[in-house]
TORTOR-797315 format. One record per residue (C-alpha): residue in three letters; x negated, y, z negated. Coordinates in steps of 0.2 Angstrom, whole numbers, always signed. Example, Ala and Ser with C-alpha at 12.3 -4.5 7.8 and 13.67 -1.06 7.14 Angstrom:
residues 2
{node 'Ala'; {-62; -22; -39}},
{node 'Ser'; {-68; -5; -36}},
***
This chain:
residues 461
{node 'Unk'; {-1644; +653; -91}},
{node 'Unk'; {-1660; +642; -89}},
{node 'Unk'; {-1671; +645; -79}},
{node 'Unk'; {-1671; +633; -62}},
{node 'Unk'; {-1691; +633; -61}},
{node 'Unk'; {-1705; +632; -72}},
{node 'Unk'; {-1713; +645; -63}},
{node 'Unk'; {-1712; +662; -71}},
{node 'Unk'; {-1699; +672; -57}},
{node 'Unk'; {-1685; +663; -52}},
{node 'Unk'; {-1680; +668; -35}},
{node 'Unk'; {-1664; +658; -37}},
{node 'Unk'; {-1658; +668; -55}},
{node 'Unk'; {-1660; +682; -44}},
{node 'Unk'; {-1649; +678; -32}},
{node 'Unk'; {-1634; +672; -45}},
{node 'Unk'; {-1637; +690; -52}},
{node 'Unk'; {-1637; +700; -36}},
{node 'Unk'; {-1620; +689; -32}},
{node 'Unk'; {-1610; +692; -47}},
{node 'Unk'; {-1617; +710; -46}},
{node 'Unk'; {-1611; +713; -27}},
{node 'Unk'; {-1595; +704; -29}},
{node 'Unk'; {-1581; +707; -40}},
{node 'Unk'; {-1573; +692; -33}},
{node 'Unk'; {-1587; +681; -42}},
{node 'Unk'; {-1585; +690; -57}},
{node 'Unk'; {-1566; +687; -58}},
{node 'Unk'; {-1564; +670; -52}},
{node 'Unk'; {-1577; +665; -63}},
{node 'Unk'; {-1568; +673; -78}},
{node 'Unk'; {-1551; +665; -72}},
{node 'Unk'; {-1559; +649; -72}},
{node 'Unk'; {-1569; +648; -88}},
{node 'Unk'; {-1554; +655; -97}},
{node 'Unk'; {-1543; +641; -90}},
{node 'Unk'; {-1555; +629; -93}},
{node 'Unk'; {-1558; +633; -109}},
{node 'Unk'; {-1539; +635; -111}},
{node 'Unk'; {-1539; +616; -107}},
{node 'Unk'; {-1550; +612; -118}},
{node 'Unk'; {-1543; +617; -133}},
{node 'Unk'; {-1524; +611; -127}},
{node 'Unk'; {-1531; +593; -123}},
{node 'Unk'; {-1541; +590; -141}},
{node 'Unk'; {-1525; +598; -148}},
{node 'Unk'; {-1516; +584; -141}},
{node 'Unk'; {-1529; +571; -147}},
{node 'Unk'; {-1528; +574; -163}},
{node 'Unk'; {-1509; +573; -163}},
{node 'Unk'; {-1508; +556; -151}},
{node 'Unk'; {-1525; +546; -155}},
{node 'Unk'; {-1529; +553; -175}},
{node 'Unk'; {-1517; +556; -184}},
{node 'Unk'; {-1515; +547; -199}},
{node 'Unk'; {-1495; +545; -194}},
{node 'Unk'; {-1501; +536; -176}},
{node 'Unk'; {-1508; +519; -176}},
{node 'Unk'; {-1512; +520; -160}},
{node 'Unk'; {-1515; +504; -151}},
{node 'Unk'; {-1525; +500; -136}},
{node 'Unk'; {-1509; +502; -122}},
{node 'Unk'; {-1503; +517; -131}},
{node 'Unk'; {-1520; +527; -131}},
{node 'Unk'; {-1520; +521; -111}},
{node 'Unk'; {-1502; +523; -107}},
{node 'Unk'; {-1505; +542; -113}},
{node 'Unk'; {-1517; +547; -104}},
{node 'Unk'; {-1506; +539; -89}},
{node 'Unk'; {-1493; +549; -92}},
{node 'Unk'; {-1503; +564; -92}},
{node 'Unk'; {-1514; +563; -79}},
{node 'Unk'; {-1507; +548; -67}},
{node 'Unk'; {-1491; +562; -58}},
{node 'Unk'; {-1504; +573; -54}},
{node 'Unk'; {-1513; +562; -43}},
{node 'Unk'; {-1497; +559; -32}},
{node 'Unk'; {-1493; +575; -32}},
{node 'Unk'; {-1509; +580; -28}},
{node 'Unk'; {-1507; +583; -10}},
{node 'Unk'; {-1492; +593; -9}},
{node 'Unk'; {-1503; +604; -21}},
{node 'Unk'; {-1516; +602; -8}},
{node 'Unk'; {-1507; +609; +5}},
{node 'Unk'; {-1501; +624; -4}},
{node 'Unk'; {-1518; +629; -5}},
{node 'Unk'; {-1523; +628; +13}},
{node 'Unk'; {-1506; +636; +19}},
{node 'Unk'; {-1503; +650; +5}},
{node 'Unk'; {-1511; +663; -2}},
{node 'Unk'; {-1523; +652; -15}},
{node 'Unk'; {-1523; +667; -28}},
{node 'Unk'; {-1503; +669; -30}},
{node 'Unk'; {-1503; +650; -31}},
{node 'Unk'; {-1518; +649; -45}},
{node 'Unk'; {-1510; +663; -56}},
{node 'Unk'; {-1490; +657; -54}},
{node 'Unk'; {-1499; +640; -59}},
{node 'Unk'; {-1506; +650; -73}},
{node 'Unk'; {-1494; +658; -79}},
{node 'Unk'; {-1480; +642; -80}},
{node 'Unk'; {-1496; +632; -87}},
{node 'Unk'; {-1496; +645; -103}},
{node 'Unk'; {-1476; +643; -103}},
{node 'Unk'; {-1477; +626; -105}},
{node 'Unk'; {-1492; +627; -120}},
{node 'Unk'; {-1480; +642; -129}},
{node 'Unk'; {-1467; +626; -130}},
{node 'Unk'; {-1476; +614; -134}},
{node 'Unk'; {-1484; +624; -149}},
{node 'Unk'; {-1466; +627; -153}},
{node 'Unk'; {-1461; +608; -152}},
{node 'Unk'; {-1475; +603; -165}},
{node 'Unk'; {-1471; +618; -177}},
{node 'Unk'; {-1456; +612; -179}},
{node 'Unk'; {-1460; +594; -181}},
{node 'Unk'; {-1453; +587; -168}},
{node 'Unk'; {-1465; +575; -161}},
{node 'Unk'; {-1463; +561; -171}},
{node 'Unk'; {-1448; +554; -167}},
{node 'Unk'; {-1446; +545; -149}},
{node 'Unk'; {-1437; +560; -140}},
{node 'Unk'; {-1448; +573; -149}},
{node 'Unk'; {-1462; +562; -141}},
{node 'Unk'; {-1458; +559; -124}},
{node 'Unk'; {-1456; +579; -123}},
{node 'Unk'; {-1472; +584; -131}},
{node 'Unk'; {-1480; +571; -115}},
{node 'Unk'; {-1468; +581; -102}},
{node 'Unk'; {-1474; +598; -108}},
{node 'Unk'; {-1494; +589; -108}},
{node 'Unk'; {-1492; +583; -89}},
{node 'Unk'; {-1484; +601; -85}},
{node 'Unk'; {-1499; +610; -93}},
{node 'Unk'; {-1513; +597; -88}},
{node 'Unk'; {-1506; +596; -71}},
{node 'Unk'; {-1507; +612; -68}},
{node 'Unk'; {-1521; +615; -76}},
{node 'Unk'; {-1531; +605; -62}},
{node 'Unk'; {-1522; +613; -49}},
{node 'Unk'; {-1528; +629; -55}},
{node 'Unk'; {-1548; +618; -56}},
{node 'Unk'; {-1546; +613; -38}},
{node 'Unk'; {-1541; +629; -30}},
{node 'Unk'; {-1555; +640; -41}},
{node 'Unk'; {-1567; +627; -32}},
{node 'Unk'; {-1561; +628; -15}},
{node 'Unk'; {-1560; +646; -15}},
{node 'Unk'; {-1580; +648; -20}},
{node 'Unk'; {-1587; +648; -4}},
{node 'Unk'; {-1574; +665; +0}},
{node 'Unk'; {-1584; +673; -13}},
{node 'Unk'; {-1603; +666; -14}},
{node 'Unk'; {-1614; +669; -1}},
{node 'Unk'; {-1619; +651; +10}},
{node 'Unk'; {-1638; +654; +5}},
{node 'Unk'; {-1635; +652; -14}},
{node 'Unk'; {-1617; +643; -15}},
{node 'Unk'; {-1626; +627; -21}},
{node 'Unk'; {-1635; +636; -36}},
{node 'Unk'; {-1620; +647; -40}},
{node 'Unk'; {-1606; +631; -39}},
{node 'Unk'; {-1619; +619; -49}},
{node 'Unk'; {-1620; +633; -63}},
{node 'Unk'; {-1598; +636; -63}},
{node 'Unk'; {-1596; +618; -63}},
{node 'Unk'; {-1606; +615; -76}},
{node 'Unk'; {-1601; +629; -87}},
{node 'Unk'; {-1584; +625; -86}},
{node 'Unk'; {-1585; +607; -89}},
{node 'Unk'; {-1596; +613; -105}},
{node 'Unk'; {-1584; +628; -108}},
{node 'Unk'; {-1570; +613; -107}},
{node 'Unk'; {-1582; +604; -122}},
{node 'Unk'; {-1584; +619; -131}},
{node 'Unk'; {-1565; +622; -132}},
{node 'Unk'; {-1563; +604; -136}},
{node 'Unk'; {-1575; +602; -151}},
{node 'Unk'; {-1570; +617; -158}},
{node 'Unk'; {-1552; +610; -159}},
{node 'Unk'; {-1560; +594; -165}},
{node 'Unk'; {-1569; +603; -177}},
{node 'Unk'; {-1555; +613; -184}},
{node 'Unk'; {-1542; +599; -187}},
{node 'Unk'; {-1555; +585; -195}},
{node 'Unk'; {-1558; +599; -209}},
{node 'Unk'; {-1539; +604; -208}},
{node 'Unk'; {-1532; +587; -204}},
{node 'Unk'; {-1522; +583; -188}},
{node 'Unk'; {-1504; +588; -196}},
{node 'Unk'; {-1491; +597; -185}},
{node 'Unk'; {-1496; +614; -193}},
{node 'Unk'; {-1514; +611; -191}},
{node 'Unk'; {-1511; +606; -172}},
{node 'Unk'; {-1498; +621; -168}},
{node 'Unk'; {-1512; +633; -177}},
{node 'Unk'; {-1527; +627; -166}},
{node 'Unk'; {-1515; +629; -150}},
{node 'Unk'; {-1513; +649; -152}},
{node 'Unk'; {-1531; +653; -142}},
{node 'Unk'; {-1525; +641; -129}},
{node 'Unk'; {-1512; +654; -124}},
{node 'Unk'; {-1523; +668; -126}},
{node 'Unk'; {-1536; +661; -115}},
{node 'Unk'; {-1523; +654; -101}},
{node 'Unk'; {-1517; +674; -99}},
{node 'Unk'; {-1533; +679; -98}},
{node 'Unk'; {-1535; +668; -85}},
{node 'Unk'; {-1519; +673; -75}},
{node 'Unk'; {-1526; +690; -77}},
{node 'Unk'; {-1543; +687; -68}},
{node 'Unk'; {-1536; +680; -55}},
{node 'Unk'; {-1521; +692; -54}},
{node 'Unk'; {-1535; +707; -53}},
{node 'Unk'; {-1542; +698; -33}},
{node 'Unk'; {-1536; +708; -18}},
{node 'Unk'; {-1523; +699; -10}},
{node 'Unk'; {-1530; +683; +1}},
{node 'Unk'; {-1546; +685; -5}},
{node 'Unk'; {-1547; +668; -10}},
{node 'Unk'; {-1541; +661; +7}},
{node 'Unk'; {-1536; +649; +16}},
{node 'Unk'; {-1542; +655; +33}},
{node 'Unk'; {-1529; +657; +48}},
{node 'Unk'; {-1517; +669; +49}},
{node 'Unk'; {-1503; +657; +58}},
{node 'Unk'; {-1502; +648; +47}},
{node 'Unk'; {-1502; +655; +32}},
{node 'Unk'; {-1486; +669; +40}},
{node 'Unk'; {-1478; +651; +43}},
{node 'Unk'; {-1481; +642; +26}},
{node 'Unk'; {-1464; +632; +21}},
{node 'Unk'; {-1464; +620; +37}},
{node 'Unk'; {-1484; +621; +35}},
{node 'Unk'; {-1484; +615; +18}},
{node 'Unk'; {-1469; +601; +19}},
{node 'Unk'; {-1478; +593; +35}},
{node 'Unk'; {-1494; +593; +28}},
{node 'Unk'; {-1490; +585; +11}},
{node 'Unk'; {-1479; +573; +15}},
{node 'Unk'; {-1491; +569; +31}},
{node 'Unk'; {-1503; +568; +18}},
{node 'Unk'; {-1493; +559; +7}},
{node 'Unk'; {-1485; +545; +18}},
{node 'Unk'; {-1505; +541; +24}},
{node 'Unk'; {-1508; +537; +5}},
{node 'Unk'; {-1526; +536; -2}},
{node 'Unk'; {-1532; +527; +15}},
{node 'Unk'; {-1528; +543; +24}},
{node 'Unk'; {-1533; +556; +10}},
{node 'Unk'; {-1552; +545; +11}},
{node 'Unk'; {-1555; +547; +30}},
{node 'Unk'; {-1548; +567; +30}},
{node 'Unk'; {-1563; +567; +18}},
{node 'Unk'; {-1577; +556; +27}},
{node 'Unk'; {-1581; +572; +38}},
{node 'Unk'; {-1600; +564; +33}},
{node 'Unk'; {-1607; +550; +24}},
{node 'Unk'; {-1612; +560; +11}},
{node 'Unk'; {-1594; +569; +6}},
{node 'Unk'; {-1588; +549; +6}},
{node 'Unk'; {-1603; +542; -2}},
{node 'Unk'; {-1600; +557; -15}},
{node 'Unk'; {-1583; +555; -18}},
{node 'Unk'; {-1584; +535; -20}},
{node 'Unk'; {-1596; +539; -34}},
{node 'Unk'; {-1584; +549; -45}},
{node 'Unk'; {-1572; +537; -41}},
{node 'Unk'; {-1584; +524; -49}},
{node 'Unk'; {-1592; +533; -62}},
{node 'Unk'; {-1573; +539; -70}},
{node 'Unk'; {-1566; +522; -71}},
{node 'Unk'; {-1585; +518; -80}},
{node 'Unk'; {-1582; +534; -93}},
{node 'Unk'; {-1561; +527; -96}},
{node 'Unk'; {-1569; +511; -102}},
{node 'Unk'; {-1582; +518; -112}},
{node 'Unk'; {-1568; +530; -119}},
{node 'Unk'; {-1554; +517; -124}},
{node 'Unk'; {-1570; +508; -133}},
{node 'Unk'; {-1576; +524; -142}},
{node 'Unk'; {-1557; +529; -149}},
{node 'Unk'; {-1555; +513; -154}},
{node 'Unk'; {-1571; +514; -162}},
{node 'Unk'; {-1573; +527; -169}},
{node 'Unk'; {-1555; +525; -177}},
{node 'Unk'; {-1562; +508; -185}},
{node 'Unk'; {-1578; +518; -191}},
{node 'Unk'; {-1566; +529; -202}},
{node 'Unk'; {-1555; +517; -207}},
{node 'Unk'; {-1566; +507; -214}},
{node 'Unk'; {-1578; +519; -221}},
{node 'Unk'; {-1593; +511; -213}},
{node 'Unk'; {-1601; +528; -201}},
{node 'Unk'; {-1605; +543; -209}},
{node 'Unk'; {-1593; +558; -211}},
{node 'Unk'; {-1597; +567; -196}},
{node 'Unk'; {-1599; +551; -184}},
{node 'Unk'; {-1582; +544; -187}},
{node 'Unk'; {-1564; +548; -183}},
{node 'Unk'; {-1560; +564; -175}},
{node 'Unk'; {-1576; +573; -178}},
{node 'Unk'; {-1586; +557; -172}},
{node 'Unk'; {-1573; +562; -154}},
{node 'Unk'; {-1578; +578; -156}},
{node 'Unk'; {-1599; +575; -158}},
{node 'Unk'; {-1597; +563; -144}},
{node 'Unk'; {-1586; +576; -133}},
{node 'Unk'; {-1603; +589; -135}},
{node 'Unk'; {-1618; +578; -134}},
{node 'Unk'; {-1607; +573; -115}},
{node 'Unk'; {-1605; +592; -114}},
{node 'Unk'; {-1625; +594; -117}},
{node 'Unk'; {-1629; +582; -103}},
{node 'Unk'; {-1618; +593; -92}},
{node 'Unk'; {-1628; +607; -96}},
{node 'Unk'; {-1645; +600; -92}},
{node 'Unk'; {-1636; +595; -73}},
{node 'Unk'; {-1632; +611; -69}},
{node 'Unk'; {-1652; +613; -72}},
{node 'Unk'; {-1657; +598; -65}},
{node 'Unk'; {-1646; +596; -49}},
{node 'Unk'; {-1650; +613; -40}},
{node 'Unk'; {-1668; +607; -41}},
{node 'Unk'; {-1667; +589; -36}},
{node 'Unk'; {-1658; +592; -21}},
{node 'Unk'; {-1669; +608; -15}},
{node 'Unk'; {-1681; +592; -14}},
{node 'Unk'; {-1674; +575; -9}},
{node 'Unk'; {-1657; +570; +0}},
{node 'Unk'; {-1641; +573; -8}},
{node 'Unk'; {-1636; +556; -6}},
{node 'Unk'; {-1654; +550; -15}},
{node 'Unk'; {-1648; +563; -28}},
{node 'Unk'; {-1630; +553; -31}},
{node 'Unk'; {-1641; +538; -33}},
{node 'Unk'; {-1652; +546; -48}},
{node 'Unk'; {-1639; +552; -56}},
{node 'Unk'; {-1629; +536; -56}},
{node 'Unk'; {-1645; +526; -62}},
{node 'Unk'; {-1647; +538; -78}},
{node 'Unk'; {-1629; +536; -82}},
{node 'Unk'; {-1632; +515; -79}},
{node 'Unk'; {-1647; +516; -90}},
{node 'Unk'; {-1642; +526; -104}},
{node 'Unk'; {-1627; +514; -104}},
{node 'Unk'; {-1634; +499; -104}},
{node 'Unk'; {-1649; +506; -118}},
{node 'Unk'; {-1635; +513; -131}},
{node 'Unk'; {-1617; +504; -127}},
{node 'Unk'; {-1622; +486; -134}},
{node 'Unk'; {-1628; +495; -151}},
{node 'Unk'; {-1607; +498; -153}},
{node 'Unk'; {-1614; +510; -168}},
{node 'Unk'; {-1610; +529; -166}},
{node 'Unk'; {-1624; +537; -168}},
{node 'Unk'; {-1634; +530; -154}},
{node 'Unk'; {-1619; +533; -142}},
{node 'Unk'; {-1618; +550; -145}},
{node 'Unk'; {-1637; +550; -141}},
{node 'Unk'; {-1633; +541; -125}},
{node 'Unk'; {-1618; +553; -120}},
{node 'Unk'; {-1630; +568; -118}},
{node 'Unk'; {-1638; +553; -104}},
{node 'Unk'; {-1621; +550; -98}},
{node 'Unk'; {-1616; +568; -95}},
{node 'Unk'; {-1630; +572; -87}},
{node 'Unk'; {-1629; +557; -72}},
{node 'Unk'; {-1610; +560; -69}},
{node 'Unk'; {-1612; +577; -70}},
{node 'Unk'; {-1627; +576; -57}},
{node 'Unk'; {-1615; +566; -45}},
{node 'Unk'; {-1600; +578; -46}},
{node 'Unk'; {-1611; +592; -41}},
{node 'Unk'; {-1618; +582; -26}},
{node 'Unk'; {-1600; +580; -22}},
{node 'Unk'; {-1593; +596; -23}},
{node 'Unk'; {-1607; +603; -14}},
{node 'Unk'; {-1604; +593; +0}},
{node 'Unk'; {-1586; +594; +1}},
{node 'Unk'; {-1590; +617; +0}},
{node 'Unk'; {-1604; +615; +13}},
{node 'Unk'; {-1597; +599; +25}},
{node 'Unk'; {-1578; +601; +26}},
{node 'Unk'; {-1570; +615; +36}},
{node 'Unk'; {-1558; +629; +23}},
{node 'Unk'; {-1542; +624; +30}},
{node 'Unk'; {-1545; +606; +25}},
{node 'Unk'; {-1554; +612; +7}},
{node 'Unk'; {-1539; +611; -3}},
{node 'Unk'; {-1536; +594; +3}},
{node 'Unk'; {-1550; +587; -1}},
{node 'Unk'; {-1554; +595; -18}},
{node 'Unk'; {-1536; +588; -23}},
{node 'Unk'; {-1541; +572; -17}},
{node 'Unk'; {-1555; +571; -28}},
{node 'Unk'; {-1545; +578; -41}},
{node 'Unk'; {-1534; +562; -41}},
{node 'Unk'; {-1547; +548; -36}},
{node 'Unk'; {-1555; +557; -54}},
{node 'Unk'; {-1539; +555; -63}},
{node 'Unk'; {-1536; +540; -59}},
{node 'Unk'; {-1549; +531; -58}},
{node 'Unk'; {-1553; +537; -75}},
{node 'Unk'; {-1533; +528; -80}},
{node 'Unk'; {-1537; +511; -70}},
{node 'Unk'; {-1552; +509; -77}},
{node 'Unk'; {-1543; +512; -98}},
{node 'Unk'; {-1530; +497; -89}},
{node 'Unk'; {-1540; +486; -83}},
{node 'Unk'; {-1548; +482; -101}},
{node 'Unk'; {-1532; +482; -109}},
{node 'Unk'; {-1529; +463; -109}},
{node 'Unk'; {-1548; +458; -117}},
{node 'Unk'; {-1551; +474; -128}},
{node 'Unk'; {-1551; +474; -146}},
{node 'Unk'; {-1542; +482; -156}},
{node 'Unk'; {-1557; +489; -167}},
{node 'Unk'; {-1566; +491; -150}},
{node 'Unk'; {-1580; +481; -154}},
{node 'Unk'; {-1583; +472; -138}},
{node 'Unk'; {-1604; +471; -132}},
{node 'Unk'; {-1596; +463; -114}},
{node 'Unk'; {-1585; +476; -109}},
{node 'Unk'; {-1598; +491; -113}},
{node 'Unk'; {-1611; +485; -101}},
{node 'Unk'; {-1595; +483; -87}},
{node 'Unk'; {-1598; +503; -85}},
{node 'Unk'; {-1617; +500; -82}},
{node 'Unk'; {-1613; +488; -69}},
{node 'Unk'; {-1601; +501; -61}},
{node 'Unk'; {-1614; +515; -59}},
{node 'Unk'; {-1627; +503; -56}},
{node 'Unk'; {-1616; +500; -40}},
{node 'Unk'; {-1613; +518; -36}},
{node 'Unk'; {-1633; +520; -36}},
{node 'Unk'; {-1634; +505; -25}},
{node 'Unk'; {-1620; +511; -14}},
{node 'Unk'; {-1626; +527; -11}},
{node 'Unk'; {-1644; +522; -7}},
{node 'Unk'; {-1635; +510; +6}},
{node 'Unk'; {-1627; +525; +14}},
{node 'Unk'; {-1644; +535; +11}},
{node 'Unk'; {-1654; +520; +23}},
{node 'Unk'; {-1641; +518; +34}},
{node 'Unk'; {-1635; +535; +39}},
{node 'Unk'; {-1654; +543; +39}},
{node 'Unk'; {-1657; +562; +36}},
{node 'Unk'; {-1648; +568; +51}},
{node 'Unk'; {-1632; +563; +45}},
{node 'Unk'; {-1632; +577; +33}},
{node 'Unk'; {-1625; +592; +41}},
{node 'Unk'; {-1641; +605; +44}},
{node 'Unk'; {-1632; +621; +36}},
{node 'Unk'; {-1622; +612; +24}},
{node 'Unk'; {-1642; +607; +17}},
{node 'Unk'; {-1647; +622; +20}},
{node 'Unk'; {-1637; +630; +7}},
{node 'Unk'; {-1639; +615; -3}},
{node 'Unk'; {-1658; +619; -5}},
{node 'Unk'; {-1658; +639; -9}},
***
């Protein structure tokens, strides 16, 4: 990994080694979490190339938004009941039974498209039953990996360890994405093709279950004996408790500081500014190929699958980048930063609406949203108590669902069909424009002392 300073020993590389040297934990949640992420990875380009590039599906505008709501949209309500399982049970037995249904549910789907069964409507609406299943759980398995890293990474380097994890998977995720990508543009995006490329989805999904499986029991919390000898009642009263309090209740269980809301509030923003973006690059991109006008790698599926690593990159650069701002400014500052590089490098590429300068940009993009996301993760590890973790993690999880879904609808009734729209692409500069302005409001108004002292402590190792 690179190097967090210029300087020629890194105290803080020395630290991540030392960790994954003294604690097996680390090792194997590390290896259950990449392996699932990648695991994703592959699954969700699998499906891509099946809904939004095939040659057989003319994929309009509502029906690119309409599947990612039916994928993504039931785990945000379910979200808390997940929540609570994973401060009541034993979060190890409920990521690996997560893990192991989750690799069921590929097995059939790979099964389904074999047989070519997709393409009529039934055929259809079971391939998107198996996807919410499979993606469902798959962030289940994302949030309690993340809310169990501070059982098994020492306070004094949790920052620089959950900044390098994050970012890894997110680029792991990529990884497995464009490779997908990459094997069905040459192979084409035919049910044989797509059954093919899901095969090391399932491998990489056991190997995940298997990580995880290796942990001592309880080793990834929750803390509190009670109530986890007590877990049915526990979880029933917590989630619907949770439930019935809807987003209102989930956002102040969460404003345990200014930062962790502040945070939170710029995810929330800067997904429904990458779902617009999105809709307008599928739509482009699939105009681009149709009429011949980009090149052959910029266009289509492998112009998807460019775009999905230069984003990937940016990730990279953030897990550099982010440990080292906020070892020297406020995290709250940081959120800002981040959120003006994404509202730059919108605003500098989007207008083009040619492909190649947005996948320049996309390196820009993934770098600020990945900056906020680390902000925020870090503050949710370091400011909010273990027994309320899980909760907010799986908040986060569904304010980033959704928001990334609300902000695909809400353009629906002005985009193009070829997505060639100059005013809606500056719409998700304005949005992290307002993040960076929100966040420096916060920063002014709550001064330095709102930041809980050993939470920055443990930011700044």
């Amino acid at each position: 990994m690179t190097s967090l300073s210029a300087e020629p020993a890194d105290p803080t590389r020395g630290r991540l080694s030392a960790a994954l040297r003294d604690s097996d934990g680390l090792g194997r949640l590390s290896t259950a979490r990449l392996s699932a992420l990648l695991s994703e990875g592959i699954h969700q380009a699998a499906l891509g190339g099946i809904v939004l590039f095939s040659p057989e599906a003319a994929t309009t505008p509502a029906a690119i938004a309409g599947g990612f709501a039916v994928m993504l949209l039931p785990y945000s309500i379910l979200g808390p009941f997940a929540a609570a399982a994973l401060d009541r049970w034993d979060r190890r037995i409920v990521v690996a039974v997560a893990a192991l249904v989750r690799t069921l549910a590929i097995i059939a789907t790979i099964a389904l498209v074999a047989a070519g069964a997709v393409r009529s409507g039934a055929g259809l609406a079971a391939l998107f039953g198996l996807s919410l299943v499979a993606i469902g759980l798959g962030r289940l398995i994302n949030t309690g990996m993340t809310a169990a890293m501070p059982r098994v990474v020492p306070d004094r380097i949790l920052a620089a360890t959950n900044s390098v994890l994050v970012t890894v998977g997110s680029v792991v995720t990529a990884v497995g994405a464009v490779a997908a990508f990459a094997v069905l543009a040459v192979l084409g995006a035919g049910d044989a093709a797509v059954s093919l490329t899901l095969v090391p989805a399932v491998l990489t999904a056991v190997i995940g279950a298997w990580a995880v499986l290796a942990l001592p029991s309880r080793h990834l919390g929750p803390d509190g004996g009670e109530a986890v000898g007590h877990p049915g009642a526990g979880v029933t009263r917590d989630a619907v408790g949770l439930f019935a309090g809807g987003l209102a209740e989930g956002v102040r269980a969460a404003r345990s500081t200014p930062l962790v809301w502040g945070a939170l509030a710029g995810v929330t923003l800067g997904r429904a500014a990458f779902g617009i973006t999105t809709m307008l690059a599928i739509l482009l991109l699939r105009d681009v190929e149709t009429t011949g006008t980009g090149g052959p790698v910029v266009a289509g599926m492998g112009g998807f699958g460019l775009l999905s690593a230069a984003v990937a990159a940016g990730m990279g650069l953030a897990a550099v980048v982010t440990p080292w701002a906020i070892a020297r400014a406020r995290r709250i500052l940081v959120v800002a930063a981040g959120a003006t590089v994404s509202a730059a490098a919108q605003l500098a590429v989007g207008p083009t609406l040619d492909p190649t300068p947005l996948v320049v940009g996309a390196v820009a993009l993934g770098l600020g949203a990945q900056v906020v996301k680390l902000v925020a993760d870090n503050a949710m590890q370091t400011d909010v108590p273990d027994a309320r973790r899980g909760g907010v993690f799986a908040l986060q999880d569904a304010l980033f669902n959704s928001a990334f879904v609300v902000g695909m609808v809400v353009v629906l009734p002005v985009v193009p069909a070829d997505g060639r729209s100059v005013t809606l692409m500056v719409v998700p500069a304005a949005l992290y424009a307002a993040t960076a302005l929100l966040a420096m409001l916060i920063g002014t108004r709550s001064g330095p002392q709102a930041e809980r002292p050993g939470g920055h402590r443990a930011a700044t190792d």
